[in-house]
Structure formats: C-alpha cells, structure tokens
N, C-alpha and C positions, 0 to 999 in steps of 0.2 A: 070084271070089266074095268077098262082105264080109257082115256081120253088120250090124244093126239093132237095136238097143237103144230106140228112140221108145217101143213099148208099155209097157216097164217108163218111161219116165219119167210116160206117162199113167197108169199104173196107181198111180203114189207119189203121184201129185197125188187120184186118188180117194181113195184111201185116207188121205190127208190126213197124207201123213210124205215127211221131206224124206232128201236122201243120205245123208248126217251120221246119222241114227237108222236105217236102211237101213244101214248099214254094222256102226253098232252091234249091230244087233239080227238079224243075218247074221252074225256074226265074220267079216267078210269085209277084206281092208286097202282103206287109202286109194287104192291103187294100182290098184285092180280098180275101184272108183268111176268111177278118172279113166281109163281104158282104156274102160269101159262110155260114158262121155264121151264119146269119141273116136271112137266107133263099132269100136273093136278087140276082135280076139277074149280070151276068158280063158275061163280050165277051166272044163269042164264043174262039177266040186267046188263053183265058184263060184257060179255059174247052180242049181244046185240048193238051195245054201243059202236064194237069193233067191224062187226056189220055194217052200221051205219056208218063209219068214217069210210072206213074199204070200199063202201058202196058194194057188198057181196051177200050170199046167204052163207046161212051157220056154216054148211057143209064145202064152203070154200076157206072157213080158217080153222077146221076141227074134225076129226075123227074120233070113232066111239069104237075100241078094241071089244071084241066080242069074245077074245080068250081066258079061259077060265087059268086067272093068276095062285090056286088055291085056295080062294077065300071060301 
C-alpha cells in the first residue's frame, strides 16, 4: 500500500498558494512537504493541519493506493 498526495497538489494550485506558504500557514516542517513530495507517508497531526488550512477532509488532499507493491 502507498499514499497519494496529487489531490492536495491540485487543490494548492486552485487555491492559488504554493508549498512554501502551505507549509507556513500549516506549521507544518519542510520535511513533511518533501515527503508529501515523495509520495510518503507522514502523521496523521500532519494531514489534519493541512485540512484545516484547505478547509477540506483527508480525502480531498490524499489517496491510499491499495496495490500490492510486493511487499
């Protein structure tokens, strides 16, 4: 299983703000950015911050791939 982050990058680009002020306006670190980047996972803590600035639920800045990667 892996995580999805694309809807939150479309949802930044509506709302017309980019990571850099998403991050600020989150308290969220640069690190959580660059993992969201990545397609990696990060807390939940994280994800809800981002919630709260978007004004959205989880499943408006994330999907949860349910393909078996080999592990």
């Amino acid at each position: 299983m892996g995580v999805n982050y694309n809807k939150l990058w479309k949802l930044l680009i509506d709302k017309e703000m980019n990571k850099t002020q998403l991050k600020c306006a989150a308290k969220i670190s640069s690190n959580a950015i660059a993992k969201m980047g990545k397609n990696e996972p990060v807390s939940i803590e994280t994800i809800v911050k981002v919630c709260k600035v978007l004004q959205c639920d989880i499943g408006d800045v994330m999907e949860i791939s349910t393909k078996d990667k080999g592990i």
